[in-house]
Jmol script that loads the backbone (N, CA, C; Angstrom):
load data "model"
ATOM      1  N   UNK A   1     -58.402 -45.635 156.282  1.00  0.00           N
ATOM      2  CA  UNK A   1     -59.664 -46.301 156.030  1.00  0.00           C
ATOM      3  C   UNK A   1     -60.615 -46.206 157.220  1.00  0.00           C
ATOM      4  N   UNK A   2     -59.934 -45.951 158.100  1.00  0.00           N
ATOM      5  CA  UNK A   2     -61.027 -45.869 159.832  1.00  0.00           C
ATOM      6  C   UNK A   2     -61.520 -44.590 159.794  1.00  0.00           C
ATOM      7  N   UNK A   3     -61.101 -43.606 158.946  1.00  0.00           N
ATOM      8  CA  UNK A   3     -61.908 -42.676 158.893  1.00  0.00           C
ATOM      9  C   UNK A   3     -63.150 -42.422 157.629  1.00  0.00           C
ATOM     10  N   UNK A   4     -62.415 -43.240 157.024  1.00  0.00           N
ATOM     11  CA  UNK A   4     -63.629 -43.725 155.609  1.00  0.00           C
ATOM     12  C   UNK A   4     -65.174 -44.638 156.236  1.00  0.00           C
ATOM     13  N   UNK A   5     -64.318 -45.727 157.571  1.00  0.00           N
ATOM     14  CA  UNK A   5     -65.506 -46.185 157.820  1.00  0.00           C
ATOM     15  C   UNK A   5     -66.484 -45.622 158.554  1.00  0.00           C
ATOM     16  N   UNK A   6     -65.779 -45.070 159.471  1.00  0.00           N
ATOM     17  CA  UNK A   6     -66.819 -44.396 160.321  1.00  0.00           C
ATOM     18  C   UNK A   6     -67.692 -43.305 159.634  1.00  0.00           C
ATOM     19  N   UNK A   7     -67.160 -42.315 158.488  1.00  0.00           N
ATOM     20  CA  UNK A   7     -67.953 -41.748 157.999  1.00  0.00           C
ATOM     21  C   UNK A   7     -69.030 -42.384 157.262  1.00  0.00           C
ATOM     22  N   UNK A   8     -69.184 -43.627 156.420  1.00  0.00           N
ATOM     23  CA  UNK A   8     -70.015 -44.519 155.802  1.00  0.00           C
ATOM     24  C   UNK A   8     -70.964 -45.271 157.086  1.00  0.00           C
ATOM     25  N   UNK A   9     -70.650 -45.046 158.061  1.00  0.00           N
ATOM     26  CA  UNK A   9     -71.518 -45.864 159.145  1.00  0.00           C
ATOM     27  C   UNK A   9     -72.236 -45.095 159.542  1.00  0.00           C
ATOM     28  N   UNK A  10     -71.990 -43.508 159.909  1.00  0.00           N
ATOM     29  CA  UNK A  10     -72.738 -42.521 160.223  1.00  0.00           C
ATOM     30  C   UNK A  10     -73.536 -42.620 159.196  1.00  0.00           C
ATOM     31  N   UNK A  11     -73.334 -42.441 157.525  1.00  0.00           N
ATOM     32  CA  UNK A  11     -74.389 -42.191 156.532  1.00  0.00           C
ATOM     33  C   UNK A  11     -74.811 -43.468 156.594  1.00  0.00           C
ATOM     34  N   UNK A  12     -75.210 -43.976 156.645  1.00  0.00           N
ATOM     35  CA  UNK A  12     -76.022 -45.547 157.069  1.00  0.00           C
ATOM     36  C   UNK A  12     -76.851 -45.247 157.888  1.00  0.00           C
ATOM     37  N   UNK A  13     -76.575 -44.451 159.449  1.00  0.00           N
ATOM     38  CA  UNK A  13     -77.373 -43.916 160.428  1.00  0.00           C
ATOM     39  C   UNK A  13     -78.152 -42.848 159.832  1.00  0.00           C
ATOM     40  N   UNK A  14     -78.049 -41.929 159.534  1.00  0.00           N
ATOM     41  CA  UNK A  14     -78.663 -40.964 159.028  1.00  0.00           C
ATOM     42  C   UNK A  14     -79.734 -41.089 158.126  1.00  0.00           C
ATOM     43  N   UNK A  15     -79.297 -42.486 156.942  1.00  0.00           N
ATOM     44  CA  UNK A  15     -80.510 -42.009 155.975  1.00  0.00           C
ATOM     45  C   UNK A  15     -81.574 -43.507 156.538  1.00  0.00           C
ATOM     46  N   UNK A  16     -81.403 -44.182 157.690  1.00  0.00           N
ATOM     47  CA  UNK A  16     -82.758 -44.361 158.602  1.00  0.00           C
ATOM     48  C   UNK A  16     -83.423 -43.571 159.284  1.00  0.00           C
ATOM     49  N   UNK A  17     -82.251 -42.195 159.730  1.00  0.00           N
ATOM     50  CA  UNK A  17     -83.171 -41.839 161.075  1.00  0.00           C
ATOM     51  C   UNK A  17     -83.385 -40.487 159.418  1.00  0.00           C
ATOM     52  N   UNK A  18     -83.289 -40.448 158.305  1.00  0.00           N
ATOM     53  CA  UNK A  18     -84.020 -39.635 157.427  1.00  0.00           C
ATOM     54  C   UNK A  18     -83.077 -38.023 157.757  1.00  0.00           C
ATOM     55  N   UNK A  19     -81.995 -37.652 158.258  1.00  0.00           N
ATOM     56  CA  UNK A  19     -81.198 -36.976 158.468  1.00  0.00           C
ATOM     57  C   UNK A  19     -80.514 -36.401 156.875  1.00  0.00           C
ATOM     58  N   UNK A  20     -81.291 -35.871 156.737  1.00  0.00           N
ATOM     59  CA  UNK A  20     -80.520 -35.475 154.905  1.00  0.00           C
ATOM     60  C   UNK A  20     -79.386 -34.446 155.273  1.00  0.00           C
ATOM     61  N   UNK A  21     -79.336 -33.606 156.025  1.00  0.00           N
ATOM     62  CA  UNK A  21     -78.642 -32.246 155.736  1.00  0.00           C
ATOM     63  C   UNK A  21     -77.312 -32.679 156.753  1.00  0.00           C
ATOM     64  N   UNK A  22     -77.356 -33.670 157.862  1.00  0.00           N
ATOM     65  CA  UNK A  22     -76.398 -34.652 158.309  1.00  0.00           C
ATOM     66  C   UNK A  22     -75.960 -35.184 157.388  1.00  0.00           C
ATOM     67  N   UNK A  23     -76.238 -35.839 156.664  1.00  0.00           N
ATOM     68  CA  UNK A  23     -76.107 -37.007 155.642  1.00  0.00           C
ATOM     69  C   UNK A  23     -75.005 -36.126 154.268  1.00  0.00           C
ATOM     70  N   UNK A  24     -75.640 -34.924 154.063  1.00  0.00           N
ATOM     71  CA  UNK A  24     -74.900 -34.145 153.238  1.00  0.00           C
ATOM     72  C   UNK A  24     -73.481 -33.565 153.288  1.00  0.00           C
ATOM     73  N   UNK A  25     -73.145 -33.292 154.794  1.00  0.00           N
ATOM     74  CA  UNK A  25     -72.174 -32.779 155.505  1.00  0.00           C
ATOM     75  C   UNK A  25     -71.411 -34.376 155.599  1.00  0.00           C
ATOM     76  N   UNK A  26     -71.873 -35.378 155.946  1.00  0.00           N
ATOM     77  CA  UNK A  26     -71.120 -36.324 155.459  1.00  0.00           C
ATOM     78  C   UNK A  26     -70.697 -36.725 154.217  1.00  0.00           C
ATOM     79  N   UNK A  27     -71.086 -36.532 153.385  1.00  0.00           N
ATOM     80  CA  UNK A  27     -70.989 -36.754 151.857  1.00  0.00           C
ATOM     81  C   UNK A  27     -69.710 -36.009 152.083  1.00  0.00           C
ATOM     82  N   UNK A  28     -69.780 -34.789 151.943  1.00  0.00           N
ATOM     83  CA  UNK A  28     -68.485 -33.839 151.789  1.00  0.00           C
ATOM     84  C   UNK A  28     -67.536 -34.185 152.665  1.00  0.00           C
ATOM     85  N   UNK A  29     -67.645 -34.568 153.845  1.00  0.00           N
ATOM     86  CA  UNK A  29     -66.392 -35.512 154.951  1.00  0.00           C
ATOM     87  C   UNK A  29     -65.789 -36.463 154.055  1.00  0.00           C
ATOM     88  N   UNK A  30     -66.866 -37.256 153.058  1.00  0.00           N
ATOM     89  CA  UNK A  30     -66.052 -38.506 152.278  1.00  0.00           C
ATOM     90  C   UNK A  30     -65.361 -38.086 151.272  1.00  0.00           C
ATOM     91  N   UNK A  31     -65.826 -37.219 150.545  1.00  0.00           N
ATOM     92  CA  UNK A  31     -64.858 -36.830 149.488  1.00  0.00           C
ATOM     93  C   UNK A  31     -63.768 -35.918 149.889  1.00  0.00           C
ATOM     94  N   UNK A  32     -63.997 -35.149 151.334  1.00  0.00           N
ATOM     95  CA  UNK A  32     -62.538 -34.294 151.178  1.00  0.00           C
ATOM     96  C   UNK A  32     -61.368 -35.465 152.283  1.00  0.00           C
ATOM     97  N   UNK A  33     -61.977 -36.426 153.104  1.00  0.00           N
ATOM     98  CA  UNK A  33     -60.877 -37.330 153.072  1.00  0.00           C
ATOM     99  C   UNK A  33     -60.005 -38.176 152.227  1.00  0.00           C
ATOM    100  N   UNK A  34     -60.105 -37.754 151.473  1.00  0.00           N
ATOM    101  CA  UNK A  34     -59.667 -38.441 150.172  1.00  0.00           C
ATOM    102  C   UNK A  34     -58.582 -37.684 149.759  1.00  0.00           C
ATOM    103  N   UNK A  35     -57.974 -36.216 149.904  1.00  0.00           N
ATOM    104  CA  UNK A  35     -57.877 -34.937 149.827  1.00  0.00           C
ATOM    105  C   UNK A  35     -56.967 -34.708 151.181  1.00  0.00           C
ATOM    106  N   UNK A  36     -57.511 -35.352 152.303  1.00  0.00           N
ATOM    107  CA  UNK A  36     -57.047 -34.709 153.626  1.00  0.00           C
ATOM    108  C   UNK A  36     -55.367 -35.888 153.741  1.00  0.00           C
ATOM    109  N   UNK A  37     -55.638 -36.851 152.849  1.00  0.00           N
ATOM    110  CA  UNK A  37     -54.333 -37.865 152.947  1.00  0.00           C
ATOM    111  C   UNK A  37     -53.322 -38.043 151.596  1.00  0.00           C
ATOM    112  N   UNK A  38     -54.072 -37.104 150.736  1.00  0.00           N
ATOM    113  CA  UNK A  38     -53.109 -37.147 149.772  1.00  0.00           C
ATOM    114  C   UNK A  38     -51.764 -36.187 149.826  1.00  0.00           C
ATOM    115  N   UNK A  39     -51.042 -36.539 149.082  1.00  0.00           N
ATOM    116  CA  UNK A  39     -49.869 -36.348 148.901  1.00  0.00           C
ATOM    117  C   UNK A  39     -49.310 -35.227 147.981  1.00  0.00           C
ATOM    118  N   UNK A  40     -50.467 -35.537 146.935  1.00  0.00           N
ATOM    119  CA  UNK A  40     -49.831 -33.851 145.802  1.00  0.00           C
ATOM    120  C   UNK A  40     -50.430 -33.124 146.112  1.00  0.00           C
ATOM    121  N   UNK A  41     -49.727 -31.908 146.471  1.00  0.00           N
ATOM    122  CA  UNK A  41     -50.169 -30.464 146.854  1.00  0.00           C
ATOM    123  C   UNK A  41     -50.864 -29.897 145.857  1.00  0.00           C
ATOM    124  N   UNK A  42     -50.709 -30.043 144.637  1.00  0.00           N
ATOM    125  CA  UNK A  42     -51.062 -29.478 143.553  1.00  0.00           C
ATOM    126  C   UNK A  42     -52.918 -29.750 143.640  1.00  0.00           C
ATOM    127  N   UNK A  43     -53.287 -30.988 144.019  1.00  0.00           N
ATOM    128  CA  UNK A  43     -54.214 -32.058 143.844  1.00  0.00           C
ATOM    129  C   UNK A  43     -55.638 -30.968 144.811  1.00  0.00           C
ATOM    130  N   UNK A  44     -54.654 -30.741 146.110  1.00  0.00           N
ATOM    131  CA  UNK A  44     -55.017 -30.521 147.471  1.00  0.00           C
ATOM    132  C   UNK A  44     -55.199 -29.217 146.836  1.00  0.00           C
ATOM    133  N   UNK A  45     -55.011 -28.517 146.468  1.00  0.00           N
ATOM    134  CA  UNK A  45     -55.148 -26.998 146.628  1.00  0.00           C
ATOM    135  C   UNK A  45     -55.890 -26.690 145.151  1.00  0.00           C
ATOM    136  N   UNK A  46     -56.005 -27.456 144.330  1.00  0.00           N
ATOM    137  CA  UNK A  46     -57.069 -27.481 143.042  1.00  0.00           C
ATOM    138  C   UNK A  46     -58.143 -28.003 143.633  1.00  0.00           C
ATOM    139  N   UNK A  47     -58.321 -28.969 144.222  1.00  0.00           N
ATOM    140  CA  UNK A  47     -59.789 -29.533 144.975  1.00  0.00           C
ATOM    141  C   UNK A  47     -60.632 -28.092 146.380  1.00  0.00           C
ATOM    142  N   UNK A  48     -59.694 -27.617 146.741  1.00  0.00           N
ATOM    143  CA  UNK A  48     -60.067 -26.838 147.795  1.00  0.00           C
ATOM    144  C   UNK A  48     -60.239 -25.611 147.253  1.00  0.00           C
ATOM    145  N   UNK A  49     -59.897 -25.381 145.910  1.00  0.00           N
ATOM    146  CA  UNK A  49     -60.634 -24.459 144.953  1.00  0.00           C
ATOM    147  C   UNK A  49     -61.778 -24.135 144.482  1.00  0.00           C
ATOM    148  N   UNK A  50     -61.875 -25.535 144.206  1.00  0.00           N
ATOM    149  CA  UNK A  50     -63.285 -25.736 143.406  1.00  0.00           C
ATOM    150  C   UNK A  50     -63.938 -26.934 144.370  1.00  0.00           C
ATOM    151  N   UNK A  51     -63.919 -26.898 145.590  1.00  0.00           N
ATOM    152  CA  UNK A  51     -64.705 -27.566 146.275  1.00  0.00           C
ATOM    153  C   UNK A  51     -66.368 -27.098 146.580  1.00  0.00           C
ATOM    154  N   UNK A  52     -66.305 -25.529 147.409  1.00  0.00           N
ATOM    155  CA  UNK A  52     -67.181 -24.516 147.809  1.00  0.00           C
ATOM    156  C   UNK A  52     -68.026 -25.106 146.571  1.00  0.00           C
ATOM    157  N   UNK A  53     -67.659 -24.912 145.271  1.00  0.00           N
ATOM    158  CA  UNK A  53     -69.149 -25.116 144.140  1.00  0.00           C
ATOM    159  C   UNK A  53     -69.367 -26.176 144.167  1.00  0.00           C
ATOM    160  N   UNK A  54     -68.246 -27.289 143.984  1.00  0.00           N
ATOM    161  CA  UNK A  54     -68.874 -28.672 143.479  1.00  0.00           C
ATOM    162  C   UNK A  54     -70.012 -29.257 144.902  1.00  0.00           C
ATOM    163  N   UNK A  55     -69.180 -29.188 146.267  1.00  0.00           N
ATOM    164  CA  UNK A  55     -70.222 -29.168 147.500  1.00  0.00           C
ATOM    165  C   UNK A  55     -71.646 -28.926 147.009  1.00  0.00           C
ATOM    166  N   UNK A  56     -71.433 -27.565 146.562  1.00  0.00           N
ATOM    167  CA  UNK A  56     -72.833 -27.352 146.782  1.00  0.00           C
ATOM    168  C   UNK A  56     -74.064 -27.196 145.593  1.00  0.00           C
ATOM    169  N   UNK A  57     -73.289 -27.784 144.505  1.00  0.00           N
ATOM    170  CA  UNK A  57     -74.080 -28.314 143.946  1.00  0.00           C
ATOM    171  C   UNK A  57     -74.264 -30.221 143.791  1.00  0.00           C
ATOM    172  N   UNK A  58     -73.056 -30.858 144.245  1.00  0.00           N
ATOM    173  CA  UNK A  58     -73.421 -31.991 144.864  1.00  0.00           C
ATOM    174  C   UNK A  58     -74.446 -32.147 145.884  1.00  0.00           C
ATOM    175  N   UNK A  59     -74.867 -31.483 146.723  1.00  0.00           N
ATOM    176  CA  UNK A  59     -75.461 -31.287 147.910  1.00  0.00           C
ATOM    177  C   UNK A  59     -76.742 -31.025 147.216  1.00  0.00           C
ATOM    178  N   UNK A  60     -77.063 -30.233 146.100  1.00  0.00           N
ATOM    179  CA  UNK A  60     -78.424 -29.612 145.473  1.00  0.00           C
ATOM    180  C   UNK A  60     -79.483 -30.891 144.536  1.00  0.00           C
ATOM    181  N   UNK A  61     -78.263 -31.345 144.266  1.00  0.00           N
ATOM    182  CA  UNK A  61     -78.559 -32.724 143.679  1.00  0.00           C
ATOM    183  C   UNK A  61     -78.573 -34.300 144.267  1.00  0.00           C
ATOM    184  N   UNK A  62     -77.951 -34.019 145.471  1.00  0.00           N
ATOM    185  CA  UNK A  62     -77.908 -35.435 145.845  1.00  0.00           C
ATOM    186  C   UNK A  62     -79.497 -35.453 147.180  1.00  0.00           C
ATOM    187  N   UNK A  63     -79.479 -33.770 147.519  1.00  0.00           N
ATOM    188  CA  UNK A  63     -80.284 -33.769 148.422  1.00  0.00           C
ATOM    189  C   UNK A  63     -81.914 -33.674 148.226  1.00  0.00           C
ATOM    190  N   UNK A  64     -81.866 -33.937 146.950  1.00  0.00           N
ATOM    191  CA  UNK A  64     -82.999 -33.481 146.355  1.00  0.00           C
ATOM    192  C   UNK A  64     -83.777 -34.324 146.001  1.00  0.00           C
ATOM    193  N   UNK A  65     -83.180 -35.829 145.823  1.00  0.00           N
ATOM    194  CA  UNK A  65     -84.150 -36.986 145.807  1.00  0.00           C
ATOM    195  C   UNK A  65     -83.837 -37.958 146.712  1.00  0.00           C
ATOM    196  N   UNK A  66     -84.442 -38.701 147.303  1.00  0.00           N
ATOM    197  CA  UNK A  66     -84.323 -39.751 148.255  1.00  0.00           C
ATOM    198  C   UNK A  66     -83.457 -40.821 147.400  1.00  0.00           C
ATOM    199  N   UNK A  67     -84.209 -41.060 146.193  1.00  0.00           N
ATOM    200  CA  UNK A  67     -83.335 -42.474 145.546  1.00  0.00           C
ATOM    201  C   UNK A  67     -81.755 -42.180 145.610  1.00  0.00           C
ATOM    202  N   UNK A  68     -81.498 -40.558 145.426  1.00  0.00           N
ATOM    203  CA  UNK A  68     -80.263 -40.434 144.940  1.00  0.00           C
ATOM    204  C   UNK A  68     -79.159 -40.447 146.362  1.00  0.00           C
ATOM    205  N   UNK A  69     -79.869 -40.097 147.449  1.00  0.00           N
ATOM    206  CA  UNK A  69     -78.900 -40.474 148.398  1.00  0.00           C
ATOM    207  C   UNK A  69     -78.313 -42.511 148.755  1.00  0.00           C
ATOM    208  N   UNK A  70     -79.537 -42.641 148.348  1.00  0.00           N
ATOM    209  CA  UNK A  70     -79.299 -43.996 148.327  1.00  0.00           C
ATOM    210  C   UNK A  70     -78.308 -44.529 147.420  1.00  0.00           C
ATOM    211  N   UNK A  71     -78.479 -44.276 146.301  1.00  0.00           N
ATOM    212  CA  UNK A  71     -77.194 -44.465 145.424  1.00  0.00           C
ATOM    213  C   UNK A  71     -76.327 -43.870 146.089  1.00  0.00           C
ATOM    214  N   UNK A  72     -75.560 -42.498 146.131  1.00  0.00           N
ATOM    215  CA  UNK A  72     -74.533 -42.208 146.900  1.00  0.00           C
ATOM    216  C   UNK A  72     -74.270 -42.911 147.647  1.00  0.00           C
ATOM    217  N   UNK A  73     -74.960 -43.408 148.478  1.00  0.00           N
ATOM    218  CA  UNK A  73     -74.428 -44.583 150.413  1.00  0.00           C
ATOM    219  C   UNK A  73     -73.764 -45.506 149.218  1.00  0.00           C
ATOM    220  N   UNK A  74     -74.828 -45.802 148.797  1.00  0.00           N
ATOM    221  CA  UNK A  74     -74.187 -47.512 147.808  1.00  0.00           C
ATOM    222  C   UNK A  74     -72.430 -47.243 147.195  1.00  0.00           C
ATOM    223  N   UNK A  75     -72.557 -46.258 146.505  1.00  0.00           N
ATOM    224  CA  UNK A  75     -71.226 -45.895 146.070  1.00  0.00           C
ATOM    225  C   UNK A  75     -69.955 -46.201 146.953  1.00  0.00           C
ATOM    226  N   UNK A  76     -70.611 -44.954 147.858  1.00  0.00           N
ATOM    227  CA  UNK A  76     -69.604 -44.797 149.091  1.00  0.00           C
ATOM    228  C   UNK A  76     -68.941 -46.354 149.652  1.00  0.00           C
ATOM    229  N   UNK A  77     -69.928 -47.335 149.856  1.00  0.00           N
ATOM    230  CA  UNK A  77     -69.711 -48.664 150.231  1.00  0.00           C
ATOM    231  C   UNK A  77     -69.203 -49.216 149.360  1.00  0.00           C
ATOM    232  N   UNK A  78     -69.277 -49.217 148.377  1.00  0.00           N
ATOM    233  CA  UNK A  78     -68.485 -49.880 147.205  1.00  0.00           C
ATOM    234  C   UNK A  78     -67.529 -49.871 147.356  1.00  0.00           C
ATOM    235  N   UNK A  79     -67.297 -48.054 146.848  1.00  0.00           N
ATOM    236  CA  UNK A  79     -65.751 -47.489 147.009  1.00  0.00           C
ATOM    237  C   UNK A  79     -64.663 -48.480 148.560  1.00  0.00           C
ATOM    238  N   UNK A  80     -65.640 -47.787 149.566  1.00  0.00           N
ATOM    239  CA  UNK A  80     -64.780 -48.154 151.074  1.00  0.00           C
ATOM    240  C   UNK A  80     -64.350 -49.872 150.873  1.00  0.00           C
ATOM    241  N   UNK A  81     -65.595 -50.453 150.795  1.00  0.00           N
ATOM    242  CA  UNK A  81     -65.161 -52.199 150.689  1.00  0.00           C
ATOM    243  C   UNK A  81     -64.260 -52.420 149.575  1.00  0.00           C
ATOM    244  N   UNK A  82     -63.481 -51.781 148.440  1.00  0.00           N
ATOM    245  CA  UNK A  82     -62.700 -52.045 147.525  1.00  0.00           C
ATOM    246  C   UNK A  82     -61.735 -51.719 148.377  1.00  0.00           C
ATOM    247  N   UNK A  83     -61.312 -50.351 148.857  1.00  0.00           N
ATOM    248  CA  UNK A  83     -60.529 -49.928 149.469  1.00  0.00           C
ATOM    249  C   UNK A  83     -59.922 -51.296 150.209  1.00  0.00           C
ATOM    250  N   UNK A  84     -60.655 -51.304 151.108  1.00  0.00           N
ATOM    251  CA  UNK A  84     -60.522 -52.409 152.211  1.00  0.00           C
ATOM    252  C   UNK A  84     -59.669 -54.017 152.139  1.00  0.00           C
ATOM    253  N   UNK A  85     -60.059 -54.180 150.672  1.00  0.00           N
ATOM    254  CA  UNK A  85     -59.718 -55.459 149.820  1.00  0.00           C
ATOM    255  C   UNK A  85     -58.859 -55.192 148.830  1.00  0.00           C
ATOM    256  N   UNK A  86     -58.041 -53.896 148.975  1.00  0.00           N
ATOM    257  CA  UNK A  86     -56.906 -53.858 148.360  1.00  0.00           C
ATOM    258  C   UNK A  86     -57.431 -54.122 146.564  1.00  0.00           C
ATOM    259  N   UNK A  87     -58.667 -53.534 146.445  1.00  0.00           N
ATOM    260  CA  UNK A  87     -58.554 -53.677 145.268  1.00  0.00           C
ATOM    261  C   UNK A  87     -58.394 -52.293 144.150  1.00  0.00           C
ATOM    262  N   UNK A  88     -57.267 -51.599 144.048  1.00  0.00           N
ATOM    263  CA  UNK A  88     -57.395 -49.814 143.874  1.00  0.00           C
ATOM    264  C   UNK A  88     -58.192 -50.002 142.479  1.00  0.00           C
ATOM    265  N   UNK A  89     -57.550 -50.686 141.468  1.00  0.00           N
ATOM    266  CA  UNK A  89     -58.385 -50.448 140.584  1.00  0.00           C
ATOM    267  C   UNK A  89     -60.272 -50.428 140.519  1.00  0.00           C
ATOM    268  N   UNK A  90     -60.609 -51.434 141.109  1.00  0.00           N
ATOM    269  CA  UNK A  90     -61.504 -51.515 141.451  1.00  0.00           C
ATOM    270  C   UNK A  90     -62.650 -50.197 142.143  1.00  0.00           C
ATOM    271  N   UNK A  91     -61.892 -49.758 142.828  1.00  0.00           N
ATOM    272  CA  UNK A  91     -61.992 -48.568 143.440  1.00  0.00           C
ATOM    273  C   UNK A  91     -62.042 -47.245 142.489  1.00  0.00           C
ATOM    274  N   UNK A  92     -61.078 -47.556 141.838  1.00  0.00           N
ATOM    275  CA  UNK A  92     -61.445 -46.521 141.264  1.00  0.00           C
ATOM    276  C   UNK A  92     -62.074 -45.918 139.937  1.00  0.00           C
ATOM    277  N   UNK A  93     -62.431 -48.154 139.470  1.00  0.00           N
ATOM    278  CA  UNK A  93     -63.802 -48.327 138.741  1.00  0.00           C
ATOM    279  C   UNK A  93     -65.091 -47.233 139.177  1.00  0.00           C
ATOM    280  N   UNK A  94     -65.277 -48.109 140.366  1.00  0.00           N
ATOM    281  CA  UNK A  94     -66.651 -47.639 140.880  1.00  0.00           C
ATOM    282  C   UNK A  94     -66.743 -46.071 140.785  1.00  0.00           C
ATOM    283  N   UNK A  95     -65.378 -45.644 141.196  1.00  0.00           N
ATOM    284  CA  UNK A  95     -65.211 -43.928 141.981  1.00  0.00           C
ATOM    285  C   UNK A  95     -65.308 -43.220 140.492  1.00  0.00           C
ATOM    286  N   UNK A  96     -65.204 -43.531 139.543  1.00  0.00           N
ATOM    287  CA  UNK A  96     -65.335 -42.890 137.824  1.00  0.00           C
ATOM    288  C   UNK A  96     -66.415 -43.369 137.414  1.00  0.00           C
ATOM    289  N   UNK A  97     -67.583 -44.411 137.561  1.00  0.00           N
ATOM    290  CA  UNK A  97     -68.982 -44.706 137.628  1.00  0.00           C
ATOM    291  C   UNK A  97     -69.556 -43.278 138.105  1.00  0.00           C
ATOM    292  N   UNK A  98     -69.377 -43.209 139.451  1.00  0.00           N
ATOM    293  CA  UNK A  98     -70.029 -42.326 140.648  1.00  0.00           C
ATOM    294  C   UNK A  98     -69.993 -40.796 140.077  1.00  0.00           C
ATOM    295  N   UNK A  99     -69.033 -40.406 139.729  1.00  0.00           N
ATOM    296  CA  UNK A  99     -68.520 -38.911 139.097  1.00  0.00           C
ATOM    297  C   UNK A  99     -69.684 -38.920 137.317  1.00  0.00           C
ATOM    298  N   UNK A 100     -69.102 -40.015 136.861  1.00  0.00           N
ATOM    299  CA  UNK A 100     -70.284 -39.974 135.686  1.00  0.00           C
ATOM    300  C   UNK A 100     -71.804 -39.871 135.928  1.00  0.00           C
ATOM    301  N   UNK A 101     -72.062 -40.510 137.149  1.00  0.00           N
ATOM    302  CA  UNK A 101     -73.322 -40.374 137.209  1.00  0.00           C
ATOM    303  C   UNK A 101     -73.852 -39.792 137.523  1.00  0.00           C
ATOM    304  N   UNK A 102     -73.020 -38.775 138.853  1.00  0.00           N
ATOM    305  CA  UNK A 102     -73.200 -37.520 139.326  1.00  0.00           C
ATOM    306  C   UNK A 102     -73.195 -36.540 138.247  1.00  0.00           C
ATOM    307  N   UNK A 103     -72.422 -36.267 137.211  1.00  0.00           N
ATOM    308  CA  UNK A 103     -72.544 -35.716 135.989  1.00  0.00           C
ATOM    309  C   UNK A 103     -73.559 -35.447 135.377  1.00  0.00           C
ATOM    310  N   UNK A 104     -74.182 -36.370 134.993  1.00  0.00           N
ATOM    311  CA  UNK A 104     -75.535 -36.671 134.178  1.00  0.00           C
ATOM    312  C   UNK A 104     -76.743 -35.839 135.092  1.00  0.00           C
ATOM    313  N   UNK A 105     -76.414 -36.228 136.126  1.00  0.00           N
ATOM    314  CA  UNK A 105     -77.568 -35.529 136.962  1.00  0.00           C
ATOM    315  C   UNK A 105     -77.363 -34.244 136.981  1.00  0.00           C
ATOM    316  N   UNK A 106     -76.251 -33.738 136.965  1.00  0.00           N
ATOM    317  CA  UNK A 106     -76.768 -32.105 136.922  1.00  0.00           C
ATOM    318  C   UNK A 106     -75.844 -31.712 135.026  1.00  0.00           C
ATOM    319  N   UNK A 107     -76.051 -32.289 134.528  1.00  0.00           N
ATOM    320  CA  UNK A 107     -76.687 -32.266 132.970  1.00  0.00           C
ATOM    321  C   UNK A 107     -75.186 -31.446 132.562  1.00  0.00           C
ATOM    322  N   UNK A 108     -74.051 -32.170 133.165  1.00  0.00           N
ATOM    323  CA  UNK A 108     -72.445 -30.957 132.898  1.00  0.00           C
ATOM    324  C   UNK A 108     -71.919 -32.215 131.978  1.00  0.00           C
ATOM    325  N   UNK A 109     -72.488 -33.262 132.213  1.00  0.00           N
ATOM    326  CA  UNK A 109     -71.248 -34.481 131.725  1.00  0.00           C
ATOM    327  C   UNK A 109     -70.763 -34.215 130.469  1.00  0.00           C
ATOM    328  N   UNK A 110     -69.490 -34.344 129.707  1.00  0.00           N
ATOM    329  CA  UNK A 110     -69.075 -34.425 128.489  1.00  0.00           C
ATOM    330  C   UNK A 110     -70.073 -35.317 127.457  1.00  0.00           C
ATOM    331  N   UNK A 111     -69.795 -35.221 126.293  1.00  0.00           N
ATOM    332  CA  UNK A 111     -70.652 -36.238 125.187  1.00  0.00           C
ATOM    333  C   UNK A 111     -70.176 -37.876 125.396  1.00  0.00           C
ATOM    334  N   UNK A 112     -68.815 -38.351 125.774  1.00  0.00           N
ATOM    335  CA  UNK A 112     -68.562 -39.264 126.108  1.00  0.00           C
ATOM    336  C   UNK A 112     -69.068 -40.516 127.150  1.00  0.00           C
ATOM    337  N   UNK A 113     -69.748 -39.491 128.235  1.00  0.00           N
ATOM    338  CA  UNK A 113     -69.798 -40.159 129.433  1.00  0.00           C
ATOM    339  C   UNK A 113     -71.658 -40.743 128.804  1.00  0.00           C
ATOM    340  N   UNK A 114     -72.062 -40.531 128.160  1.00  0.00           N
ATOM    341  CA  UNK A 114     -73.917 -41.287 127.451  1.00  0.00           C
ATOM    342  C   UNK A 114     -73.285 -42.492 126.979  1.00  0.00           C
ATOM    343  N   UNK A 115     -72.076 -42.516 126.639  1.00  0.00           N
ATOM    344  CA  UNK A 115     -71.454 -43.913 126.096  1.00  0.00           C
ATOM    345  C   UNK A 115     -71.978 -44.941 126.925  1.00  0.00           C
TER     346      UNK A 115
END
end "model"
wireframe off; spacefill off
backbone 0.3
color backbone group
């Protein structure tokens, strides 16, 4: 989690001092720590597959509007403070919110996720 926070404190710094392309390279620090402590190999080496695209079209979309980095930070804080409070489900409420919504924005989501 000390590496979850410090990355969420940097993106806190960044989108005052207006640092987007910092801010982006952090984005991708948060999601591949997630990745860097897991346990199934299978998990780890399917994510580091299809990371290179999702990056960078996460990055095309998140970097592209101001509101939307803001949502992202918010997420990110969500996520980390669940973490923190031992609440996984919770966590991984928010963390299946975040993926849907990221979805929608670049127009891939299944028919389910308009539900």
């Amino acid at each position: 989690l000390k590496e979850l926070e410090s990355i969420v404190k940097s993106m806190r710094k960044d989108m005052k001092k207006e640092g987007v392309m910092h801010y982006l390279q952090l984005d991708d620090s948060f999601h591949n720590s997630f990745f860097n402590y897991c346990e199934n190999r299978y998990m780890k080496d399917t994510y580091r597959m299809i990371n290179a695209r999702v990056s960078a079209l996460r990055n095309f979309v998140t970097g592209s509007v101001e509101s939307s980095l803001q949502f992202s930070l918010e997420h990110h804080e969500k996520i980390l403070e669940s973490l923190k409070a031992d609440k996984l489900d919770e966590a991984v409420q928010i963390l299946e919110n975040h993926i849907i919504n990221w979805l929608k924005k670049v127009d891939i989501h299944p028919s389910y996720a308009e539900e």
